[in-house]
N, C-alpha and C positions, 0 to 999 in steps of 0.2 A: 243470135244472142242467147235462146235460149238453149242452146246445147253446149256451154259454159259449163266447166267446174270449178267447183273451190279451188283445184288443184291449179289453177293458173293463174292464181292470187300471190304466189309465191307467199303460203302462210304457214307457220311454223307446225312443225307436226306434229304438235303436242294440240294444237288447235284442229287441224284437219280433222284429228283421229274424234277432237271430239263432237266435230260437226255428224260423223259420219255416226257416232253411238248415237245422237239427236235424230236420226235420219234425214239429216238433210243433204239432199242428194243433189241437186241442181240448186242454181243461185234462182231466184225470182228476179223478174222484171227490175225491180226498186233495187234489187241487192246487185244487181248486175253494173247497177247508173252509178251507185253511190260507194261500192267496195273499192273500184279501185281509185279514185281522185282521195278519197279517204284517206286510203296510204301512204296517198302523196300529202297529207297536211293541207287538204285547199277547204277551206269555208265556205258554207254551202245551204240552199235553201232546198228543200228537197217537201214538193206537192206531189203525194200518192196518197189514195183511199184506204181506210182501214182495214187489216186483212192482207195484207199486199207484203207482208216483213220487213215492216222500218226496224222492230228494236235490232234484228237480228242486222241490218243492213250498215249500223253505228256499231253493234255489240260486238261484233266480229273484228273489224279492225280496231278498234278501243282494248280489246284482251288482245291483240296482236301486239301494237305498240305499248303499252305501260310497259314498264320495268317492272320486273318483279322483285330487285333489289329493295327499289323504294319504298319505306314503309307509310309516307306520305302521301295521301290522296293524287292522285294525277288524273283523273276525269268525275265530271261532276254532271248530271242528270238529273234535267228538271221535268217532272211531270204536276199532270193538275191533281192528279186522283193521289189516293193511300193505295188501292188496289191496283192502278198501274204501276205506283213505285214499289210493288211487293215484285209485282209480275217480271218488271225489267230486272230488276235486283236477282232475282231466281235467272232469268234467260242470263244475264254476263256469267254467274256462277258454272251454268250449264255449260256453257261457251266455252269459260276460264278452266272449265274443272281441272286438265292434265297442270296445265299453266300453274295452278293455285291461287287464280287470281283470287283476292276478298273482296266481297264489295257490302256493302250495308243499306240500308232504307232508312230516312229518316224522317216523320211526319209524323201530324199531330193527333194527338189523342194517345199518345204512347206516352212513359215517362221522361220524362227529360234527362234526368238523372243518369237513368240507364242507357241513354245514346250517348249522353256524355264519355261515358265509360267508354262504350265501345268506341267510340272515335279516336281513344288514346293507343288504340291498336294498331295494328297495322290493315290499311284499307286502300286497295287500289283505285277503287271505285267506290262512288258517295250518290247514291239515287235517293234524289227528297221533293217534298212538297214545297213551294217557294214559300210559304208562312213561315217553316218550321227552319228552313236553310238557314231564313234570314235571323230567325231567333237563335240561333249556335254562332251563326255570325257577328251578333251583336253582344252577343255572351262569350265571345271569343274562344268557345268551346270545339272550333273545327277549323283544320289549319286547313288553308287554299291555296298559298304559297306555292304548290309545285304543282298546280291544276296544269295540263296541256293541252286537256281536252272538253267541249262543252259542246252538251246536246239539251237542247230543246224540245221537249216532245210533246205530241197534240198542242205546238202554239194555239191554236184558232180554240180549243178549250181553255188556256191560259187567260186569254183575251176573253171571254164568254163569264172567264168565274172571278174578273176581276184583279187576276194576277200579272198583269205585264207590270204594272209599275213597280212592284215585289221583281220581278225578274231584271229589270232594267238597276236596282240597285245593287243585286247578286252580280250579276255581270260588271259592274262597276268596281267589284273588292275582287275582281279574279287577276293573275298574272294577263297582259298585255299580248305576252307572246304566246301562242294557245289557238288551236285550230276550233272552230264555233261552227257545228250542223245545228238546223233546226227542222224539224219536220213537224209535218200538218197536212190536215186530209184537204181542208180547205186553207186560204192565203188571202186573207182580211187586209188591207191597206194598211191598216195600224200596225200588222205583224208584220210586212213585207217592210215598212220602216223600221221598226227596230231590228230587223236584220240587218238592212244597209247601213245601219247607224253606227254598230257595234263588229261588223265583220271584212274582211281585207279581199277585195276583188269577190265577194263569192259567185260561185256558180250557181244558177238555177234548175234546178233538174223538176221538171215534170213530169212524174209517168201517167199517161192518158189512158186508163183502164174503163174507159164508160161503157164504151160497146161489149168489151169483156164483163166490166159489172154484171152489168144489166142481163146479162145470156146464162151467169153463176144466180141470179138471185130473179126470182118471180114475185113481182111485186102487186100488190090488189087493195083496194080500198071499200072499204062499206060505208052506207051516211047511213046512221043511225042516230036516234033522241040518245041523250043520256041515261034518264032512266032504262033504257032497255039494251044498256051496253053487257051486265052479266047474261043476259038470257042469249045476246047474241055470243056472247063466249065460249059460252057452255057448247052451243050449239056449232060451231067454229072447233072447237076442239074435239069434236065426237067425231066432224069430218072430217077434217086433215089429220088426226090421229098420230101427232108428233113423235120423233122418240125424244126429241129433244127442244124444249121452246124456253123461250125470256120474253116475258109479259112485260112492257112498260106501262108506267103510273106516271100522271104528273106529282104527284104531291106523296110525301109520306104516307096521310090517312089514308091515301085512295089504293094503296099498296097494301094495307091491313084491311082492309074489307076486303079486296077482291080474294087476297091471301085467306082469309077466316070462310069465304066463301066458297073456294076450291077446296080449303083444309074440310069443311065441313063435309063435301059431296065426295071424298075420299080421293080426289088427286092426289100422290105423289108431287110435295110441290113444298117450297120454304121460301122465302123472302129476304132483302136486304133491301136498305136506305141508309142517310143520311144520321137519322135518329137513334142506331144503334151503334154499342159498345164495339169498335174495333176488331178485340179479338172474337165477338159474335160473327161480324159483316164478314172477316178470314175464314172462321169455322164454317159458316154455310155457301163465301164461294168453292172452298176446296171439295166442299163435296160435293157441287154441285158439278165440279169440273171432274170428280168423279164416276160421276154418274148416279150416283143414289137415291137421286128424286128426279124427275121429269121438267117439272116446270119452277122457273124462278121468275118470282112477280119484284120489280124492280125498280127505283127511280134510274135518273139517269146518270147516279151514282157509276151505276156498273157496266155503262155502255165502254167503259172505260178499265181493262184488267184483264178481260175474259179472253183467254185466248185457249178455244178448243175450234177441234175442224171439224165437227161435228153437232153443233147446230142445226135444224132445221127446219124450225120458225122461229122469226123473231113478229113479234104483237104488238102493234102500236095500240094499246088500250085509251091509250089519252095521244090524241095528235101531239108530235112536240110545235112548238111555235117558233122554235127556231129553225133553217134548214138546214143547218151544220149538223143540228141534234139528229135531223132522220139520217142524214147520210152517216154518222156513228152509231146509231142506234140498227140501222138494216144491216150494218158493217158487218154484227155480231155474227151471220150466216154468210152463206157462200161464201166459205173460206178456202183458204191452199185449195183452191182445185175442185171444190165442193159445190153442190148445186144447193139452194135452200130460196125458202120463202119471206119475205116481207108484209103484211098482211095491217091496216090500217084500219082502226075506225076512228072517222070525223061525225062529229053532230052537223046537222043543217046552217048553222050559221060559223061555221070553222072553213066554209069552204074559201074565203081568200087567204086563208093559210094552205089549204094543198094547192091552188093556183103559185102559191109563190113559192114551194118544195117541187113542184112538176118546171117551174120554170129555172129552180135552182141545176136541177139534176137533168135538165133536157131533153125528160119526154114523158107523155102522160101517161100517169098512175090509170090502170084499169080499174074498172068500176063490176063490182059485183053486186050481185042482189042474196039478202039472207037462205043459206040452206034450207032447203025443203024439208016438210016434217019427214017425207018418204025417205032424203037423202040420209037425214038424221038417225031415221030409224034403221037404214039398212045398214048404218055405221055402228052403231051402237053395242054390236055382239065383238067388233075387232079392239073398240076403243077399251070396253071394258075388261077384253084379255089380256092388252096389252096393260092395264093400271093393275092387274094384277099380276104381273110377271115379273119377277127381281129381275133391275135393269143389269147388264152387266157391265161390271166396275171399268173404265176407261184408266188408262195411263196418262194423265196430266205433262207435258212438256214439262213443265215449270216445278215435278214433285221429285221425290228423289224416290219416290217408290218404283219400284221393277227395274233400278239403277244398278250398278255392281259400285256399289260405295257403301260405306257403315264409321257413323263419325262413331268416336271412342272418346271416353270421358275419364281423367288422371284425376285420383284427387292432388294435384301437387303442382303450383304454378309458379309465380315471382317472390314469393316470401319463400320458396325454398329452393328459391337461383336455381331453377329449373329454364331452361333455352329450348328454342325451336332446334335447335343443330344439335342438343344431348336428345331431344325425342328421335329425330333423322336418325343419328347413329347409334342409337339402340336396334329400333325397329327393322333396319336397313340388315343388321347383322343375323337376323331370325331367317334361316335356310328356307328360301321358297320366296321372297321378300325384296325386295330392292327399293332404292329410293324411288324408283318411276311407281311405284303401287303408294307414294303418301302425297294425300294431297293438299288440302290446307287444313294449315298449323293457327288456333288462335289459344295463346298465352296470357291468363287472367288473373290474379291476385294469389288465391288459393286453389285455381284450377285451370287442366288445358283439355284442348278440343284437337281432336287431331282426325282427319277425313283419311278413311284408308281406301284405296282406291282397287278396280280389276277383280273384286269378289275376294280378296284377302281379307275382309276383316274378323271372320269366326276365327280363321287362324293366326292373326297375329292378338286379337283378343285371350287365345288359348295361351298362347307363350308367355304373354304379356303378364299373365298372375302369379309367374314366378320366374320372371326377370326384373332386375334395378334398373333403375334410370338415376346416373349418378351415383351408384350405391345405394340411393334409395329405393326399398320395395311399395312403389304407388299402388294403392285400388281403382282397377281399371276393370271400365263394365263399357256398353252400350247408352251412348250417350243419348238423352229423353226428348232434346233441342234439336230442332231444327240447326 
């Protein structure tokens, strides 16, 4: 299985090509179980560990099948998080790009107004938070009508934050006829029923990755008091000397102290929670998926979005008390292929919470005793060169930077009967140029968006400021939007 390719997917080569700019080279384990019944329309529960490529294992045949004629939503993706539904929303794009699939994000703490809008567009794909789904739904602001396709994603989080019964009424306003994947790292009884509730014969697929986990990810526990969890931090970080680590917090506060307390000592480090403004929580995961800072102190907000291969430490600062939680939160390392650490501190009376994480996960957490001051000290000359060295900047999967794309911005859209097909055939007639270099087209009131694709866009931006569209001479610059 694993010496499979994309190429025996029989997928269209506007998608292969652009598996292959993603560099994705082989199918994984989960993409192997789940691509091809996929294409056959079968419904299906699908138990694999974080890290293992579900979105890409749904996102691949979902840009395969939609139509691109339709300007109506045909697959609908539900996540728990705002940062997963950024995350998948970016992977279909990435996926989609030759295709021109569109797909959108929709979740709370954005305007409402302004999703509204964008739903009037054309969208093949609709990635939301089940709060906010169910609010367009009930505001009749997002047509479902021609959904075919429905995924599920981190159910076992869905169930943890409260959202099944939100999903079970989404599920209820969708078309009948419609293939339904759910995926989950873990498969709670509550979730494994409303699968069989709502799905036609599905399949079960579990990929069994424990032995492999465990050999990708070195996992180690400390018991330590509370009060003396920053001194062991500190001293934990000077040893393992990370390039890359995610601090978990139970609580918001406990995320701004330890955060105020690495910012003070001069880590390289920024923060996200629940408690911050949206496009805050965006601006400092992008960078951090970046690379620009070292360490991100975190709830368990973010166990949920992050998807780099390069991780390697993940912190359990505060035990989580759930065991779904450690098995998403350790997720974050030993990714694609990657070796990384796990690394726990419990207080003395937290221990029948890692009795019941060791019996979740089916074998016991090692036990460490704190760094020696001698260890500390002899670390102390590498950690401190490394806090002083500009990390260097990572290529984000999910970014459009280091991409050969460059969206373009018309001032000129629907109030001056401006169409996708007069931008195509304009563009298309610029020598050096074809329709296969344009990729998605979004058409807005008094302005359009147009994705120029293969590294053409300085040149067809050149042509473009003194060529018409329609007769009309539009201003066209580099568009400032994602």
């Amino acid at each position: 299985m694993d010496e499979r390719s994309f190429k025996e997917y029989q997928l269209s080569e506007t998608i292969l090509r652009a598996l292959d700019h993603l560099g994705y080279e082989k199918p994984t384990e989960v993409q192997s179980s789940v691509i091809p019944p996929a294409l056959e329309r079968k419904d299906m529960t699908v138990k694999s560990r974080t890290g293992s490529g579900k979105t890409a294992a749904n996102g691949i045949p979902i840009c395969q099948m939609v139509e691109w004629e339709e300007s109506r939503p045909q697959a609908l993706i539900l996540t728990p998080t705002r940062e997963l539904a950024d995350q998948v929303t970016q992977d279909i794009l990435n996926i989609g790009k030759y295709k021109r699939i569109k797909a959108i994000a929709i979740y709370g703490k954005q305007p409402f107004a302004r999703q509204k809008m964008q739903l009037t567009y054309r969208n093949h794909v609709v990635v939301g938070t089940p709060g906010r789904v169910m609010d367009h739904i009930e505001k009749q602001t997002v047509d479902l009508e021609q959904v075919k396709f429905l995924v599920i994603d981190e159910a076992d989080e869905m169930l943890n934050m409260g959202f099944i019964e939100q999903v079970e009424n989404i599920i209820r306003e969708l078309p009948k006829d419609r293939m339904t994947m759910l995926f989950s790292a873990t498969l709670p009884k509550d979730v494994e029923n409303l699968c069989h509730r709502y799905m036609n014969q599905p399949l079960d697929i579990e990929v069994k990755t424990v032995g492999k986990a465990t050999s990708q990810i070195e996992h180690s526990l400390y018991t330590v008091k509370d009060e003396n969890k920053l001194q062991l931090l500190r001293a934990v970080t000077v040893v393992e000397n990370p390039d890359s680590c995610i601090i978990f917090c139970r609580t918001q506060t406990r995320v701004e102290v330890v955060f105020q307390e690495l910012d003070k000592r001069g880590y390289p480090c920024n923060r996200i929670h629940g408690g911050m403004e949206q496009d805050e929580r965006s601006h400092v995961m992008n960078a951090f998926k970046r690379g620009e800072f070292r360490y991100l102190i975190a709830t368990d907000v973010a166990a949920r979005g992050i998807d780099i291969e390069s991780i390697s430490l993940v912190l359990n600062y505060d035990l989580p008390l759930e065991n779904e939680s450690y098995v998403h939160r350790t997720g974050r390392t030993g990714r694609a292929g990657h070796t990384g650490k796990a690394i726990s501190f419990a207080t003395p009376n937290e221990e029948k919470f890692v009795n019941n994480i060791e019996k979740y996960i089916g074998f016991e957490i090692p036990r460490k005793t704190s760094p020696s001051k001698e260890a500390v000290t002899e670390g102390k000359a590498a950690f401190e060169a490394k806090m002083q060295k500009q990390t260097a900047l990572k290529k984000d999967k999910g970014s459009r930077s280091g991409q050969d794309v460059m969206k373009l911005y018309f001032n000129g859209g629907k109030k001056k009967k401006i169409r996708a097909v007069d931008l195509v055939g304009t563009i298309a007639k610029i020598e050096g140029v074809s329709a296969e270099d344009i990729g998605i087209i979004t058409i807005e009131e008094n302005a359009s968006y147009v994705d120029i694709l293969n590294g053409k866009g300085r040149l067809v931006l050149h042509m473009m400021q003194d060529t018409t569209v329609k007769g009309k001479l539009l201003k066209v610059q580099e568009a400032n939007r994602a």
